[in-house]
C-alpha positions in Angstrom: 183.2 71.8 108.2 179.3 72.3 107.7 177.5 74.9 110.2 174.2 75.5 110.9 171.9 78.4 111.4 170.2 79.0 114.7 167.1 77.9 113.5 168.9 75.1 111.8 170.4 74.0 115.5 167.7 74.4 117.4 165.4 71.9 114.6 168.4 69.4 115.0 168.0 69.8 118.7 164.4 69.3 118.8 163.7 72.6 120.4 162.1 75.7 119.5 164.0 78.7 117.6 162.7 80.9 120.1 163.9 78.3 123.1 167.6 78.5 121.6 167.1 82.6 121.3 166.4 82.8 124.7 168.7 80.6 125.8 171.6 83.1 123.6 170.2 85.9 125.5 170.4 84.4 128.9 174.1 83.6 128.4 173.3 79.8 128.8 174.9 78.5 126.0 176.9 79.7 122.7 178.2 78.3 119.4 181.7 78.5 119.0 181.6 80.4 115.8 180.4 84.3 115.6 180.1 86.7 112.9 179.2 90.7 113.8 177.2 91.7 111.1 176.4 95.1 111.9 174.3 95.7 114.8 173.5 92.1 115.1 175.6 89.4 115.7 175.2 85.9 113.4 175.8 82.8 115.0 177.0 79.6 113.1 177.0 76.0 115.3 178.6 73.0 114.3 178.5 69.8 114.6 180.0 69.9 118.1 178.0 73.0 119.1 175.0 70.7 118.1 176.0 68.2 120.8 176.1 70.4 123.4 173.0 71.6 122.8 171.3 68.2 123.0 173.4 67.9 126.4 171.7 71.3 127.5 168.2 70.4 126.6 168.4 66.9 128.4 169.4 68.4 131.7 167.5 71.7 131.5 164.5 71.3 129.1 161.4 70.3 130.7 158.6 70.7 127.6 155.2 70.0 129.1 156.3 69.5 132.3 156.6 73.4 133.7 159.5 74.4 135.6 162.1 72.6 137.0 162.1 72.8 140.5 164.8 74.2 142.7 165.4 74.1 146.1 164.8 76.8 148.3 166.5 78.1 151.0 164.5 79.2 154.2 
């Protein structure tokens, strides 16, 4: 089974690098596969992971468009 970097994922994706690093850090989404490497942890998507990335971006993603807009509660 082929896996792909993070940089890798987020090209196939169409998003930033950065996007897909701050989406890691946010808890927002994960690859199945993980490798510590010391004080750093690796990630490794597949094909599937890909796929759900591309979900993620179509219902989150708003390039050029600013934030999505919540409601509020008053």
């Amino acid at each position: 089974m082929k896996t792909y970097s993070t940089r890798e994922a987020a090209a196939a994706a169409g998003i930033s690098w950065v996007t897909l690093r701050r989406w890691l850090a946010a808890n927002k989404i994960r690859p199945s596969k993980s490798l510590p490497f010391g004080f750093r942890t690796l990630w490794r998507w597949t094909e599937a992971d890909v796929d759900k990335l591309r979900m993620y971006k179509s219902e989150h993603y708003r390039k050029g468009r600013g934030r999505k807009v919540t409601k509020r509660e008053t």
